[in-house]
C-alpha positions as CSV (number, residue, x, y, z in Angstrom):
1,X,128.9,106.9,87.6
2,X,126.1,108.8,88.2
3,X,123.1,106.2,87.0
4,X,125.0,104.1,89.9
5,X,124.1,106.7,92.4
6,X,120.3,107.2,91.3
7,X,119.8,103.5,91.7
8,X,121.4,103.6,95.6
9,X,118.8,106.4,95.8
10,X,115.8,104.3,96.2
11,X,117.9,101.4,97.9
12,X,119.2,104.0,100.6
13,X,115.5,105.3,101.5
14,X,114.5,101.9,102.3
15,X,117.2,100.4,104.2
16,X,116.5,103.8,106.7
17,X,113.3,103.8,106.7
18,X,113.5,99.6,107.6
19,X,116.2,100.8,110.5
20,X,113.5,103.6,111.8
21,X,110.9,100.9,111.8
22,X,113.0,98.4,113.5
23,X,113.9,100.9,116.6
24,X,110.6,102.0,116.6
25,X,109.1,98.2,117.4
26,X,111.8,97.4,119.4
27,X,110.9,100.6,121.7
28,X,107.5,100.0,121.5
29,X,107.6,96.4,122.3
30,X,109.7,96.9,124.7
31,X,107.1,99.6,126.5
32,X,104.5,97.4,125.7
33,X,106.2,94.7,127.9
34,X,106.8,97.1,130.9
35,X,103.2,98.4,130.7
36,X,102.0,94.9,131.9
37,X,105.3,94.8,134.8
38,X,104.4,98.6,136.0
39,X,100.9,98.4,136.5
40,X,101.2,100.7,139.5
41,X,102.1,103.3,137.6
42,X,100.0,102.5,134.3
43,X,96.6,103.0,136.2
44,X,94.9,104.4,132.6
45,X,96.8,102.1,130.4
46,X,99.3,104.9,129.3
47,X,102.2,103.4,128.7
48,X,100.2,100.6,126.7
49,X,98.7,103.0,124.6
50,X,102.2,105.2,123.9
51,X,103.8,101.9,123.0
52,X,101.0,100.3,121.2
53,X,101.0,104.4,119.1
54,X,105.2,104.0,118.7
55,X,104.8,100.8,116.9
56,X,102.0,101.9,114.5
57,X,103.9,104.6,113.7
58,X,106.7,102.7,113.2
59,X,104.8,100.4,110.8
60,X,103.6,103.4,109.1
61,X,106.9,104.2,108.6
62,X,108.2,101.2,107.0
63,X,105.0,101.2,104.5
64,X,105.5,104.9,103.4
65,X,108.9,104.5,103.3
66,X,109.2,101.3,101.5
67,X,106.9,103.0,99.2
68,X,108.8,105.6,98.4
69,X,112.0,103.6,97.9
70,X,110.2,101.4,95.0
71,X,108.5,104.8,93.5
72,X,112.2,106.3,93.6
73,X,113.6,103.0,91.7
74,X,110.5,102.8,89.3
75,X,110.8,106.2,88.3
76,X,114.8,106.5,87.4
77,X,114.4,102.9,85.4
78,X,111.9,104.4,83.4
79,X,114.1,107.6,82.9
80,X,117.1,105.9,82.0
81,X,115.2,103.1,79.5
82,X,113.6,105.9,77.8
C-alpha cells in the first residue's frame, strides 16, 4: 500500500507542475497578444516583456518540475529494487 503511494509521488509533482506551466503560457500568451492590441498603453513594451518573463518562467517551471518528478521516481525504484 505504501510503495503505491511513493510511485504517485513523482507522478503527482509532474502533473502540477505541467498544470502551473500550462496557466502560466496561457496567461502569458494571452498578454502577449494584448500587448500588440494596447499599444497605447504599452509605450515601453511592458506588457510584452511581463508576458514574454510569465512564459519563461513558466517553461522553467515545467523543466524543473518535470525534473524533479523523474528524480523522485528514479530514486524510490532504486530503493525498492535494492
Amino acid at each position: 500500500m505504501m510503495r503505491m503511494k511513493e510511485r504517485c509521488e513523482g507522478k503527482a509533482i509532474t502533473q502540477m507542475c505541467k498544470m502551473i506551466a500550462s496557466v502560466g503560457l496561457i496567461v502569458g500568451f494571452a498578454l502577449f497578444l494584448l500587448s500588440f492590441i494596447a499599444s497605447a498603453y504599452n509605450k515601453d513594451f511592458f506588457l510584452t516583456i511581463i508576458s514574454l518573463g510569465i512564459m519563461g518562467a513558466s517553461m522553467f517551471m515545467f523543466g524543473f518540475g518535470t525534473f524533479m518528478g523523474l528524480l523522485t521516481e528514479t530514486y524510490q525504484k532504486t530503493e525498492t529494487s535494492a
